[in-house]
TORGUVEX-409680 format. One record per residue: residue number from 1; residue in one letter; y, x negated, z negated of N, C-alpha, C, CB in turn. Coordinates in Angstrom, 3 decimals, padded with zeros to 6 digits. Last residue first. Glycine has a CB too. Example, Ala and Ser with C-alpha at 12.3 -4.5 7.8 and 13.67 -1.06 7.14 Angstrom:
BEGIN
<site><nr>2</nr><rest>S</rest><n_v>-002.250</n_v><n_u>-012.850</n_u><n_w>-007.080</n_w><ca_v>-001.060</ca_v><ca_u>-013.670</ca_u><ca_w>-007.140</ca_w><c_v>000.030</c_v><c_u>-012.900</c_u><c_w>-007.870</c_w><cb_v>-000.598</cb_v><cb_u>-014.084</cb_u><cb_w>-005.725</cb_w></site>
<site><nr>1</nr><rest>A</rest><n_v>-005.690</n_v><n_u>-013.190</n_u><n_w>-007.800</n_w><ca_v>-004.500</ca_v><ca_u>-012.300</ca_u><ca_w>-007.800</ca_w><c_v>-003.300</c_v><c_u>-013.200</c_u><c_w>-007.800</c_w><cb_v>-004.473</cb_v><cb_u>-011.308</cb_u><cb_w>-009.046</cb_w></site>
//
This chain:
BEGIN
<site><nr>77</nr><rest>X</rest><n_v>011.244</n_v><n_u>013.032</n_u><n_w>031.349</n_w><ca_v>009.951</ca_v><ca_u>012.949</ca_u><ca_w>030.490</ca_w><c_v>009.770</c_v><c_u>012.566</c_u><c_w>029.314</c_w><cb_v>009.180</cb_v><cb_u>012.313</cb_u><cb_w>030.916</cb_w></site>
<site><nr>76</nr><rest>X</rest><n_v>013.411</n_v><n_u>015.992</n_u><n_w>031.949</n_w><ca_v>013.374</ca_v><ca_u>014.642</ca_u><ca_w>031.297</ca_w><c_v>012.049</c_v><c_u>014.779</c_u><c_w>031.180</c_w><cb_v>014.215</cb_v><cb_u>014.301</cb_u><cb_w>029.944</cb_w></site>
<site><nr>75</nr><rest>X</rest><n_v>012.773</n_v><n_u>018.077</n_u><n_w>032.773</n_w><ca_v>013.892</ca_v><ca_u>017.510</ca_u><ca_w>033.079</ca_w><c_v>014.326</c_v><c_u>015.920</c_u><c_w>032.715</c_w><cb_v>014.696</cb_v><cb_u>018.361</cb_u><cb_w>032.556</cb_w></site>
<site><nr>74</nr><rest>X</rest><n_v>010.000</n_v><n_u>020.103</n_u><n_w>034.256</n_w><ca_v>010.869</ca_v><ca_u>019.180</ca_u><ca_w>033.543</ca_w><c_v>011.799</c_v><c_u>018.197</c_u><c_w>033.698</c_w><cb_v>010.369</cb_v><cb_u>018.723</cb_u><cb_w>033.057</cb_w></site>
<site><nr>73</nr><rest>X</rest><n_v>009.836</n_v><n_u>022.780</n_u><n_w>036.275</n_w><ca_v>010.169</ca_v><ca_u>021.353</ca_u><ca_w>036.430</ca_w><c_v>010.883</c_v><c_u>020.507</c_u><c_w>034.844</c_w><cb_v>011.365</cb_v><cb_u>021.371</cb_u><cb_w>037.805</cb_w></site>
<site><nr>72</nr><rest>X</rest><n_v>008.247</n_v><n_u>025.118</n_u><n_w>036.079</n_w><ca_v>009.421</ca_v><ca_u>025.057</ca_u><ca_w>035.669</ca_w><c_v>009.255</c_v><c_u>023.316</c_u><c_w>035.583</c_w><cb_v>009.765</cb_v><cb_u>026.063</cb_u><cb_w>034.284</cb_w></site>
<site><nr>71</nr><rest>X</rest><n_v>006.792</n_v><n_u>027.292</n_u><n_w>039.073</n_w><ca_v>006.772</ca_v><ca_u>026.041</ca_u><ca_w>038.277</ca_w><c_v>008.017</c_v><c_u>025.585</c_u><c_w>037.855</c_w><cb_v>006.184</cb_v><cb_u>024.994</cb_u><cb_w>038.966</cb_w></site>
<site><nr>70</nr><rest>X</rest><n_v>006.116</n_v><n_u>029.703</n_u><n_w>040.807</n_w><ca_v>007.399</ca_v><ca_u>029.193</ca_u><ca_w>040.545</ca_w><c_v>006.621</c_v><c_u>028.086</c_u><c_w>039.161</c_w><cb_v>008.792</cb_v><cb_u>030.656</cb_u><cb_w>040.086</cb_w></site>
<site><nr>69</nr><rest>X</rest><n_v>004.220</n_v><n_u>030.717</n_u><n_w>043.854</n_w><ca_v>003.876</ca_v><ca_u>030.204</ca_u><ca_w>042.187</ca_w><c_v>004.933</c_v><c_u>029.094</c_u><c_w>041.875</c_w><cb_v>002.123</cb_v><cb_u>029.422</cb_u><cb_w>041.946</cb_w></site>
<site><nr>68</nr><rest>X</rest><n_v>003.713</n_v><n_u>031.027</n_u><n_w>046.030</n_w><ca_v>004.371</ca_v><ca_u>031.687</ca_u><ca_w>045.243</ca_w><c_v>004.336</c_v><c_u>031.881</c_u><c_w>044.230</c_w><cb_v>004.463</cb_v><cb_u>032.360</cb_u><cb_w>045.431</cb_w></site>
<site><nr>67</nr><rest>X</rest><n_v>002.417</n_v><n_u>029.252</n_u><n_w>047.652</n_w><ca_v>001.448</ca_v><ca_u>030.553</ca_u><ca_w>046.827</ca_w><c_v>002.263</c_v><c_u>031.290</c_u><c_w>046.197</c_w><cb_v>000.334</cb_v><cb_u>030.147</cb_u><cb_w>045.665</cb_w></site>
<site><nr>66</nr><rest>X</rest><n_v>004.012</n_v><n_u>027.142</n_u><n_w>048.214</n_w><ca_v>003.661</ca_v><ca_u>027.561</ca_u><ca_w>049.232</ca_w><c_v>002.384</c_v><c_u>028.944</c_u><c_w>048.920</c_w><cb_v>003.255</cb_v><cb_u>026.231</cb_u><cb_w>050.008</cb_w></site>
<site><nr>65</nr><rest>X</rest><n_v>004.503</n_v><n_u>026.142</n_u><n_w>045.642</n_w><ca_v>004.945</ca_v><ca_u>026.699</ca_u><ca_w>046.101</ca_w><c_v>004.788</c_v><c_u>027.953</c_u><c_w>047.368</c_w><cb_v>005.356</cb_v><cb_u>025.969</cb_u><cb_w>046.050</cb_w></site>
<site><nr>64</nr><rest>X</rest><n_v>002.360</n_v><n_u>025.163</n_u><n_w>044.962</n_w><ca_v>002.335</ca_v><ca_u>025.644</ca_u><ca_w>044.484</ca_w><c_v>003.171</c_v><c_u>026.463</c_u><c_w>044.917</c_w><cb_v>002.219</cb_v><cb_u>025.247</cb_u><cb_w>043.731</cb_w></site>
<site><nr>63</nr><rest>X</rest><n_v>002.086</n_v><n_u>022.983</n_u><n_w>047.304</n_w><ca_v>001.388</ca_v><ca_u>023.616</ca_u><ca_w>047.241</ca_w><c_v>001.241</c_v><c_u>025.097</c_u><c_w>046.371</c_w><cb_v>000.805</cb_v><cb_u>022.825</cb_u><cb_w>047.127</cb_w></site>
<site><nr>62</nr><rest>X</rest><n_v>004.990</n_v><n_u>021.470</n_u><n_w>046.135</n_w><ca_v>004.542</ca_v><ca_u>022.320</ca_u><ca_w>047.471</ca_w><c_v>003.460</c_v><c_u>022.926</c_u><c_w>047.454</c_w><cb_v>004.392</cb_v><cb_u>021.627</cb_u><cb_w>048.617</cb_w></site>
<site><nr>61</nr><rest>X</rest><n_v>003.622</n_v><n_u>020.013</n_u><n_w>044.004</n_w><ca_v>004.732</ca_v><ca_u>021.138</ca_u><ca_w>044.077</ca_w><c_v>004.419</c_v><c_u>022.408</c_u><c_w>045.086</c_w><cb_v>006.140</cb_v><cb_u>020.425</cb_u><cb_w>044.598</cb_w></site>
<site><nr>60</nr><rest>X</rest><n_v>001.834</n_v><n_u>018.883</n_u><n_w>045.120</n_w><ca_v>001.305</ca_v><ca_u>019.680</ca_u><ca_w>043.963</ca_w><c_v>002.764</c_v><c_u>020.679</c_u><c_w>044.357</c_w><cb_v>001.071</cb_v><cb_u>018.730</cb_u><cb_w>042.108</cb_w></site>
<site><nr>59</nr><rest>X</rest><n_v>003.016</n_v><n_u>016.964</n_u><n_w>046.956</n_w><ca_v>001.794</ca_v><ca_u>017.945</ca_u><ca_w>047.540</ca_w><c_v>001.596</c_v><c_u>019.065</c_u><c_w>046.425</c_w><cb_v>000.188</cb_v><cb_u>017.034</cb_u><cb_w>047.789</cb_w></site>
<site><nr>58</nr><rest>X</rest><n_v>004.480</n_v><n_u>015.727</n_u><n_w>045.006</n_w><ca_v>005.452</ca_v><ca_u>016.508</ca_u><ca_w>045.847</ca_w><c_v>004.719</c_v><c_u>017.246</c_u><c_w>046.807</c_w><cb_v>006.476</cb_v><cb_u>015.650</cb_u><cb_w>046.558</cb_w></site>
<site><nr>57</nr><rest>X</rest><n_v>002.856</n_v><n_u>014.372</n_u><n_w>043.530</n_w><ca_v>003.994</ca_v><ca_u>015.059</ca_u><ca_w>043.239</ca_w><c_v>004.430</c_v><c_u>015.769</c_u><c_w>043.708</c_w><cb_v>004.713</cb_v><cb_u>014.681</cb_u><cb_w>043.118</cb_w></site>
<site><nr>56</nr><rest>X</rest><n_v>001.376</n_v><n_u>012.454</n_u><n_w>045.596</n_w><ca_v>000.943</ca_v><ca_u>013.672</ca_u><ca_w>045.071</ca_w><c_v>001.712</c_v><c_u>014.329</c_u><c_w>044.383</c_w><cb_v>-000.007</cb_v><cb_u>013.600</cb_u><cb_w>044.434</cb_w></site>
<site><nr>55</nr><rest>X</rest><n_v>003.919</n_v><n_u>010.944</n_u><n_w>046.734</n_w><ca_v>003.432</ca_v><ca_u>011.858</ca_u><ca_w>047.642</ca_w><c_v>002.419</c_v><c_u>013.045</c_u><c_w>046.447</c_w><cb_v>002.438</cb_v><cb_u>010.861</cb_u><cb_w>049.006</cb_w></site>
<site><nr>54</nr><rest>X</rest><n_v>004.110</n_v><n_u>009.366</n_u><n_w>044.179</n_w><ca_v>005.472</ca_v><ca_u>010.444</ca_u><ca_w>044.485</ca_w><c_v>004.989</c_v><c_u>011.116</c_u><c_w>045.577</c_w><cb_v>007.074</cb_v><cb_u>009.741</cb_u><cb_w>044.904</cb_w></site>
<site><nr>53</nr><rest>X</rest><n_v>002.125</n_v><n_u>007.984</n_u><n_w>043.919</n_w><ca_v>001.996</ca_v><ca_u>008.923</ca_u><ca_w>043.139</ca_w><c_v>003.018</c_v><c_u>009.961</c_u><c_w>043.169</c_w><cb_v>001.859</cb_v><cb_u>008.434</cb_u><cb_w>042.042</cb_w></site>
<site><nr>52</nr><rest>X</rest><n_v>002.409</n_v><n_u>006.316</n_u><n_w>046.473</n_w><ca_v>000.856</ca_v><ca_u>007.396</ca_u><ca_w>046.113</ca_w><c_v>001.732</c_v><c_u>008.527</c_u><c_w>045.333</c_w><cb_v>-000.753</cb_v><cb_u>006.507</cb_u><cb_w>044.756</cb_w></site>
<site><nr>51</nr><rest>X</rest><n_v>004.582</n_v><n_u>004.653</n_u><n_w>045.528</n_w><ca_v>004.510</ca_v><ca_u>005.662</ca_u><ca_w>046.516</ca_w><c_v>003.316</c_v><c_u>006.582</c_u><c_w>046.112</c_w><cb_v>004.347</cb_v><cb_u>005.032</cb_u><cb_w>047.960</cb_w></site>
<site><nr>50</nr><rest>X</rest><n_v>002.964</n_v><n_u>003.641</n_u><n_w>043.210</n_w><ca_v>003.929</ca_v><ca_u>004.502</ca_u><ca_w>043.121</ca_w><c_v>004.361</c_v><c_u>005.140</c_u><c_w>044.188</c_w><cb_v>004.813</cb_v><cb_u>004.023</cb_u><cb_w>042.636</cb_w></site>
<site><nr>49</nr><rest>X</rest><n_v>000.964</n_v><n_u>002.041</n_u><n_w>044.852</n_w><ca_v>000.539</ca_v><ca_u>003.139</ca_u><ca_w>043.659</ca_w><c_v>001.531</c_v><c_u>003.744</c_u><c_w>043.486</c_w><cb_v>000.072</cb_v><cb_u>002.702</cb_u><cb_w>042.291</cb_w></site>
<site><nr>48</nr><rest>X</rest><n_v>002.880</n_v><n_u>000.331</n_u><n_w>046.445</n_w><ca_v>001.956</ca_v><ca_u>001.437</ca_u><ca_w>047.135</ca_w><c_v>001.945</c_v><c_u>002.572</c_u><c_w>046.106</c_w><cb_v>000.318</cb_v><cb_u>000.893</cb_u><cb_w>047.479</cb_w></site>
<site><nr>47</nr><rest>X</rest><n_v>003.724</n_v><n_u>-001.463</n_u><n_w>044.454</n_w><ca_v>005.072</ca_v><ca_u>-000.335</ca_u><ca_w>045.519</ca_w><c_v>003.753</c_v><c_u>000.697</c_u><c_w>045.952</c_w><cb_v>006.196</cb_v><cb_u>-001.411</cb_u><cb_w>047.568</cb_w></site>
<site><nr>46</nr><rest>X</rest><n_v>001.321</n_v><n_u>-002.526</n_u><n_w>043.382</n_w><ca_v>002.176</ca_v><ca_u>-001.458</ca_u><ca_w>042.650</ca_w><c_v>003.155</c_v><c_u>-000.463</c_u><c_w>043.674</c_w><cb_v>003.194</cb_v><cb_u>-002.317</cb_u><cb_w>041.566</cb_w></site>
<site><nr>45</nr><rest>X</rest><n_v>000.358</n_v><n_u>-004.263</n_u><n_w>045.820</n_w><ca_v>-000.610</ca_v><ca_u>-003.113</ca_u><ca_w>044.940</ca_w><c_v>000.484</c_v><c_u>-001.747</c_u><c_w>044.471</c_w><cb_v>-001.365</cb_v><cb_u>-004.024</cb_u><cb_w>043.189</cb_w></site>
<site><nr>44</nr><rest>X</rest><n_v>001.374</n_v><n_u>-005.917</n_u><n_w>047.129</n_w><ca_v>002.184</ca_v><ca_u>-004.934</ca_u><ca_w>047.219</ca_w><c_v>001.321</c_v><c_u>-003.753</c_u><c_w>046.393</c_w><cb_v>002.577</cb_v><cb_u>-004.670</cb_u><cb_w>048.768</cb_w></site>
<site><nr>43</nr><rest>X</rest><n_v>-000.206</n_v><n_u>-008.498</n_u><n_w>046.220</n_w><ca_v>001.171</ca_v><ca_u>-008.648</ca_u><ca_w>045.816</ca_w><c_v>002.259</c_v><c_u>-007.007</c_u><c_w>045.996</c_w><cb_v>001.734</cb_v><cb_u>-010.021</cb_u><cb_w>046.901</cb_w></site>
<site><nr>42</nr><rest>X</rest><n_v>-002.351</n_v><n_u>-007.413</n_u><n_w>047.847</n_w><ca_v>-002.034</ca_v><ca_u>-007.605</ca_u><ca_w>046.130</ca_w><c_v>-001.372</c_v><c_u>-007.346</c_u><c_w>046.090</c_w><cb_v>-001.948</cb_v><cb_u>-008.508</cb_u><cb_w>045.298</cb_w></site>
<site><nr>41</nr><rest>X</rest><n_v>-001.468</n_v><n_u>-007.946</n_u><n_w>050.327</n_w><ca_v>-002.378</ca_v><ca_u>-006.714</ca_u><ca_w>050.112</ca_w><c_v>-002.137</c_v><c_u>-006.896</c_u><c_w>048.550</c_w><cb_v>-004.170</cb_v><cb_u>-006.775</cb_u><cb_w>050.758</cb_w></site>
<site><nr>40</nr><rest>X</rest><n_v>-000.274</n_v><n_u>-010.483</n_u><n_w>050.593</n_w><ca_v>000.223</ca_v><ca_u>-009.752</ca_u><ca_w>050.558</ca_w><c_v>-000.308</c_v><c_u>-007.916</c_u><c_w>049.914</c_w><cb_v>000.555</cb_v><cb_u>-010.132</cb_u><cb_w>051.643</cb_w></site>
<site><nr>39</nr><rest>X</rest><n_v>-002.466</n_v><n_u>-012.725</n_u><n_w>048.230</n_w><ca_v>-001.857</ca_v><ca_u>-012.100</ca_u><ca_w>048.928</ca_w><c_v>-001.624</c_v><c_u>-011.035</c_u><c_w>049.344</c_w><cb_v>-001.919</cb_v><cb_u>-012.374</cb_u><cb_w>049.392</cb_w></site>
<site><nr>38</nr><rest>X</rest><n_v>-000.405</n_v><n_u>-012.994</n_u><n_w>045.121</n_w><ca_v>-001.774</ca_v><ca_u>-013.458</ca_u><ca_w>045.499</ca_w><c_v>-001.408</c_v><c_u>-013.469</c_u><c_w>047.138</c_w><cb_v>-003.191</cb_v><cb_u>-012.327</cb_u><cb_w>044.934</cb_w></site>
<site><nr>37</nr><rest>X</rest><n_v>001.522</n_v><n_u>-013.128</n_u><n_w>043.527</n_w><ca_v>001.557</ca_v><ca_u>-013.876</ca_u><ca_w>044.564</ca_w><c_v>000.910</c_v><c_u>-014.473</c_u><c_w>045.191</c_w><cb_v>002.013</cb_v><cb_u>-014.380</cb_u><cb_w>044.520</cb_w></site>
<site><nr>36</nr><rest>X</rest><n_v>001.610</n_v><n_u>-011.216</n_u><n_w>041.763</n_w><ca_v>002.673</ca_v><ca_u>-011.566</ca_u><ca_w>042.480</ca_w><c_v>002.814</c_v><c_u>-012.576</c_u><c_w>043.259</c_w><cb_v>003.463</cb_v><cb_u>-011.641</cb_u><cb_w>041.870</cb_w></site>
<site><nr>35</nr><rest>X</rest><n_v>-001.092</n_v><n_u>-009.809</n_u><n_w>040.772</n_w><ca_v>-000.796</ca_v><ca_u>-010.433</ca_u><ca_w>040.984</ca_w><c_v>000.654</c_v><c_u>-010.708</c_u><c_w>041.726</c_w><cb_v>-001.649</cb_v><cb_u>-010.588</cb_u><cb_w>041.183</cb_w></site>
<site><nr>34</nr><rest>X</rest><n_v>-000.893</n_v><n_u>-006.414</n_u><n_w>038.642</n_w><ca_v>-001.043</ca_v><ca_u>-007.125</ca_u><ca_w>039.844</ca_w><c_v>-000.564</c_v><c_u>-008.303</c_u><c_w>040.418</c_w><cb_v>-000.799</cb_v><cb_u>-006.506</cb_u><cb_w>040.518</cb_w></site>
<site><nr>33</nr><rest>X</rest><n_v>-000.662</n_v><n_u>-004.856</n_u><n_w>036.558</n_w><ca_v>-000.042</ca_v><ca_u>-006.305</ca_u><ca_w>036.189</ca_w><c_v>-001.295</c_v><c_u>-006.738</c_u><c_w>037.053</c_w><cb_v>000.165</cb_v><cb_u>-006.937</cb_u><cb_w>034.298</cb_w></site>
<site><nr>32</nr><rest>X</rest><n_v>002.235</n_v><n_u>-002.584</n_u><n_w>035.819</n_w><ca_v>001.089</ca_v><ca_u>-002.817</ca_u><ca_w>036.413</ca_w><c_v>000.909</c_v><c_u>-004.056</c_u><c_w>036.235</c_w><cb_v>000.988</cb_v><cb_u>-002.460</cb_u><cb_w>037.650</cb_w></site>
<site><nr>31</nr><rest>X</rest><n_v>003.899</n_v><n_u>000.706</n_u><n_w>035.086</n_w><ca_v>003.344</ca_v><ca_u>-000.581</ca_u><ca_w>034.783</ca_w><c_v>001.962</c_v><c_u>-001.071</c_u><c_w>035.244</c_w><cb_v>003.343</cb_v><cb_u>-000.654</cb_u><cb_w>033.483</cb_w></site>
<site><nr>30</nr><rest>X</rest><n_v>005.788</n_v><n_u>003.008</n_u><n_w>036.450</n_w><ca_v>003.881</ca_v><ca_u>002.686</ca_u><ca_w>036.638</ca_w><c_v>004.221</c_v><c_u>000.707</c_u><c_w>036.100</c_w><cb_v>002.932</cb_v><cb_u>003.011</cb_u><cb_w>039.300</cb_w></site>
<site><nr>29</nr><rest>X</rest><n_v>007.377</n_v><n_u>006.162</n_u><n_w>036.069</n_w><ca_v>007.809</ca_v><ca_u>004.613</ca_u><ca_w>036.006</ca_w><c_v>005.982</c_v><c_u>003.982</c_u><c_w>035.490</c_w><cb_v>009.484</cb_v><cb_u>004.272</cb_u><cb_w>034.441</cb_w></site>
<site><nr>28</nr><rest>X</rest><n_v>008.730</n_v><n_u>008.201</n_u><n_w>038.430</n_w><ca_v>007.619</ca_v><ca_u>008.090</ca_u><ca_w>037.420</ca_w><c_v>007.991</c_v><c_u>006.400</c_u><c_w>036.986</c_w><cb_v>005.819</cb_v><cb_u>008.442</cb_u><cb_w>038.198</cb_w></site>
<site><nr>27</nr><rest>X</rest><n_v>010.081</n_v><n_u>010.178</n_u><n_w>040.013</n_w><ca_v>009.802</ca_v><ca_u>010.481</ca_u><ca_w>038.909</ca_w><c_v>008.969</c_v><c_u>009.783</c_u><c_w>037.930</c_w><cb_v>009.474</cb_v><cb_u>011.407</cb_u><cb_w>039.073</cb_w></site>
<site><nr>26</nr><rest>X</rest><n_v>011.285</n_v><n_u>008.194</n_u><n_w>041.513</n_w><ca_v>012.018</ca_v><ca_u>009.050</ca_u><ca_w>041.225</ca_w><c_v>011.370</c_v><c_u>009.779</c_u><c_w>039.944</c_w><cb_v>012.267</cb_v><cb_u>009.798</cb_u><cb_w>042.389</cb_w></site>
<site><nr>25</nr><rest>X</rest><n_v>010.300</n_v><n_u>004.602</n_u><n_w>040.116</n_w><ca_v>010.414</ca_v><ca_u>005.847</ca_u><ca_w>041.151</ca_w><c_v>011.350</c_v><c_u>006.628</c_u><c_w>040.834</c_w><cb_v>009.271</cb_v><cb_u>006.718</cb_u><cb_w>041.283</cb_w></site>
<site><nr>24</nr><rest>X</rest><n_v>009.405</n_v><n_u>001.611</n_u><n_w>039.370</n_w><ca_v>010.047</ca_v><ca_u>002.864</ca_u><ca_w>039.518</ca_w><c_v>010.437</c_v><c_u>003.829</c_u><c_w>040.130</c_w><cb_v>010.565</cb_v><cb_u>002.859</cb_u><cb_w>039.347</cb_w></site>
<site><nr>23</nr><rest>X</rest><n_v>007.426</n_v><n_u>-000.678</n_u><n_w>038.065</n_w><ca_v>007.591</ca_v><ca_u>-000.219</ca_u><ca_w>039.425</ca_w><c_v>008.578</c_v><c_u>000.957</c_u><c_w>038.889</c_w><cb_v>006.076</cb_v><cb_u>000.239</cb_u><cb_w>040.337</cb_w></site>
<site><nr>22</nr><rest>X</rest><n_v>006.744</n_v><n_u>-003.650</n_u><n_w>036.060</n_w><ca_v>007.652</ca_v><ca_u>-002.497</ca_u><ca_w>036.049</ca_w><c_v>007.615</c_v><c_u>-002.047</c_u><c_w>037.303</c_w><cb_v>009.032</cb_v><cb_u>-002.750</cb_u><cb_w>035.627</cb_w></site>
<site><nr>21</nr><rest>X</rest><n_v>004.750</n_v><n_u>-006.176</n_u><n_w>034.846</n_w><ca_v>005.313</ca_v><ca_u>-005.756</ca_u><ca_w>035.868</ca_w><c_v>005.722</c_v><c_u>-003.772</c_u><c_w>035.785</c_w><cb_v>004.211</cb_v><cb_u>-006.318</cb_u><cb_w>037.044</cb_w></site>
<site><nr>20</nr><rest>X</rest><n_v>003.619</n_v><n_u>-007.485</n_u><n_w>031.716</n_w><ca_v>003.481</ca_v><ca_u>-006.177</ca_u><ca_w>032.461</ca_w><c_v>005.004</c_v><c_u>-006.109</c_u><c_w>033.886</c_w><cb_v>003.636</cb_v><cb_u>-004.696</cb_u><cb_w>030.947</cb_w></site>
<site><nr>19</nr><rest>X</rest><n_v>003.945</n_v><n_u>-009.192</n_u><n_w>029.646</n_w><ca_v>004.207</ca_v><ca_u>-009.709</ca_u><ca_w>030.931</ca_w><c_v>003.521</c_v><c_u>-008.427</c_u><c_w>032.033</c_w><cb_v>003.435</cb_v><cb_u>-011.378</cb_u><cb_w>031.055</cb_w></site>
<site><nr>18</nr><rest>X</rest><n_v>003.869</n_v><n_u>-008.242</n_u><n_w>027.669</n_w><ca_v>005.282</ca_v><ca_u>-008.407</ca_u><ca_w>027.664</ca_w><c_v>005.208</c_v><c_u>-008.861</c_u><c_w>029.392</c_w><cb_v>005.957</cb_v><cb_u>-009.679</cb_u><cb_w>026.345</cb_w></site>
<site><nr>17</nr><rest>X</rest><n_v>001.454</n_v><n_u>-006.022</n_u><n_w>025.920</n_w><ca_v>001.776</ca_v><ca_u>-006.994</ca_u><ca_w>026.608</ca_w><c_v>002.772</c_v><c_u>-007.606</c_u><c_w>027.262</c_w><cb_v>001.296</cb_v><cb_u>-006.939</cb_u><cb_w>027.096</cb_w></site>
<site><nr>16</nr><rest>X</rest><n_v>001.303</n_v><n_u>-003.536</n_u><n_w>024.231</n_w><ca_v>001.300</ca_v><ca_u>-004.983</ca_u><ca_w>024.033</ca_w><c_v>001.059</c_v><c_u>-006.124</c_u><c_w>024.663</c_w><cb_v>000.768</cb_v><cb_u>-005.160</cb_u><cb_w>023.379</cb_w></site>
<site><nr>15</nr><rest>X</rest><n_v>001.553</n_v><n_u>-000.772</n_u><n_w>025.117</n_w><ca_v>000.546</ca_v><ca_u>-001.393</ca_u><ca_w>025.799</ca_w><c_v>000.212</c_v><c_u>-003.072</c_u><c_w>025.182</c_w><cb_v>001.046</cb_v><cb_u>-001.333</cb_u><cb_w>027.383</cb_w></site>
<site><nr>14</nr><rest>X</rest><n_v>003.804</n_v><n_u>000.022</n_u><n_w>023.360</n_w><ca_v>001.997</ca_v><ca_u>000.780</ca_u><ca_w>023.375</ca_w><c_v>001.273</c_v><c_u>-000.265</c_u><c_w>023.678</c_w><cb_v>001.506</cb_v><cb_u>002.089</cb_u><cb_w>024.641</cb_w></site>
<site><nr>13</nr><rest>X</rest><n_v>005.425</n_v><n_u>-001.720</n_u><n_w>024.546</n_w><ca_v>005.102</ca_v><ca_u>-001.660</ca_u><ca_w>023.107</ca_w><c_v>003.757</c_v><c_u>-001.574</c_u><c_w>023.111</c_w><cb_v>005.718</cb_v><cb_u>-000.545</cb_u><cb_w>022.318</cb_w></site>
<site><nr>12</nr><rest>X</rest><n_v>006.279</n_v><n_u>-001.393</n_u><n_w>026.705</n_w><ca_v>005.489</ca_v><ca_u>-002.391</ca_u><ca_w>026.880</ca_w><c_v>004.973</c_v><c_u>-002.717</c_u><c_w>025.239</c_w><cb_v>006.306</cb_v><cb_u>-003.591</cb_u><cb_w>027.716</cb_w></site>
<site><nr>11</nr><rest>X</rest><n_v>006.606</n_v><n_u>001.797</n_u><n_w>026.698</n_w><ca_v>005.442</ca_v><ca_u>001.623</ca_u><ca_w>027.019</ca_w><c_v>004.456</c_v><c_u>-000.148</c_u><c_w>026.760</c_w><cb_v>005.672</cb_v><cb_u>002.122</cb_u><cb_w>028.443</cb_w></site>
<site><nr>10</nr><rest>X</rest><n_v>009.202</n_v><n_u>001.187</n_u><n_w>025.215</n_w><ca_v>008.361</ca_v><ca_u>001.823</ca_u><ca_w>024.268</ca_w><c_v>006.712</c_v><c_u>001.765</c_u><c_w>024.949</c_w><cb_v>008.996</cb_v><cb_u>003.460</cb_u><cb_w>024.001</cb_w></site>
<site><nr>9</nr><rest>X</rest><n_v>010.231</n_v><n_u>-000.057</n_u><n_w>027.138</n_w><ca_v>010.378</ca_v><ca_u>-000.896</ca_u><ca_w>025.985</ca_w><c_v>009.115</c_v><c_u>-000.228</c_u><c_w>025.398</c_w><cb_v>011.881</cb_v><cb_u>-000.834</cb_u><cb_w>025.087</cb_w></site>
<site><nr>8</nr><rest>X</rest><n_v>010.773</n_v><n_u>002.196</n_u><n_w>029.146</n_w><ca_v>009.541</ca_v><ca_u>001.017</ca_u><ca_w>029.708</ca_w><c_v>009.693</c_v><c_u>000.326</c_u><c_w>027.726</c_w><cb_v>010.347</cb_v><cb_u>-000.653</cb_u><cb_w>031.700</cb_w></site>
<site><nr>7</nr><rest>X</rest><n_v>012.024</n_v><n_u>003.566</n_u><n_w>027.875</n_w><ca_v>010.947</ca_v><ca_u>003.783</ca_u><ca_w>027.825</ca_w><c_v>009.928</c_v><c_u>002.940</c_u><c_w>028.430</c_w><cb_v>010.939</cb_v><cb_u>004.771</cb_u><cb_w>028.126</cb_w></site>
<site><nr>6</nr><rest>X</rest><n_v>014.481</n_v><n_u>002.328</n_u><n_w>027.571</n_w><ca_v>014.260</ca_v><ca_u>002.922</ca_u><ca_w>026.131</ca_w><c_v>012.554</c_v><c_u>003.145</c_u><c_w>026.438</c_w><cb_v>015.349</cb_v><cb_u>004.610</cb_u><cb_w>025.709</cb_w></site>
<site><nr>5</nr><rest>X</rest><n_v>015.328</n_v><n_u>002.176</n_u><n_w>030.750</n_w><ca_v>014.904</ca_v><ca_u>000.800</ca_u><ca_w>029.803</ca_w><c_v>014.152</c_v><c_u>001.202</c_u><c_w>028.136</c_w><cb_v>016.628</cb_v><cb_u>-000.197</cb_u><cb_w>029.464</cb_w></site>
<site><nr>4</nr><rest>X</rest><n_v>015.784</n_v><n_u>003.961</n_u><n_w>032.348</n_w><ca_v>014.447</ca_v><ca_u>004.127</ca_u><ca_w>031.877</ca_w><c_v>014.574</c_v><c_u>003.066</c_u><c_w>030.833</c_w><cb_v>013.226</cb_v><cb_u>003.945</cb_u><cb_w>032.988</cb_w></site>
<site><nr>3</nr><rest>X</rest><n_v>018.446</n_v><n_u>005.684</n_u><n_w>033.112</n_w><ca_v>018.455</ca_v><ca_u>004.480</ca_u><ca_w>032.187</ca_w><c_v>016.706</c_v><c_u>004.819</c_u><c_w>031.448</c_w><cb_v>020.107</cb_v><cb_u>004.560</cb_u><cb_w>030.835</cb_w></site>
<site><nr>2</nr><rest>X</rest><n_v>017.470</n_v><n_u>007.377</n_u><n_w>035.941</n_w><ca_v>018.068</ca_v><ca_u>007.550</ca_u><ca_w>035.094</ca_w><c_v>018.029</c_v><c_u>005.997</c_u><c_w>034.505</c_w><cb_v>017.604</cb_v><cb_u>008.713</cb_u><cb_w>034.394</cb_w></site>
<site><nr>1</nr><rest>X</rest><n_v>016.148</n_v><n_u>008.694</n_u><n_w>038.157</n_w><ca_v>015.444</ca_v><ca_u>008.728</ca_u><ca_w>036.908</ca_w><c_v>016.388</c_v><c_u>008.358</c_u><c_w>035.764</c_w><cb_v>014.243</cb_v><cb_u>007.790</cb_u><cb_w>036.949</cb_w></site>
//
């Protein structure tokens, strides 16, 4: 993904809260503000949601693919 710091800054802006937790992926970057030290089932809320959201990413692709339907991938968000 790259040097996200310009855009987590600009999300913890939007969102106005400073104590927002950061997850990152390949394509996505998920602010969350799940306990850190509730238990474990909590504490792993965010790694999950961002896994989640890189498996539906990559079902949408594929799916689209798998119809022969070319999709132009952005390069930056």
């Amino acid at each position: 993904m790259g040097d996200s710091s310009k855009q987590v800054a600009e999300m913890r802006a939007l969102v106005g809260r400073d104590d927002m937790k950061v997850k990152e992926s390949k394509h996505f970057i998920l602010m969350h503000d799940t306990p850190g030290h509730a238990d474990a089932r909590q504490a792993d809320a965010g790694r999950r949601a961002i896994q989640l959201l890189e498996t539906v990413y990559e079902c949408f692709l594929l799916r689209f693919y798998a119809y022969g339907v070319e999709l132009e991938i952005p390069k930056e968000g």
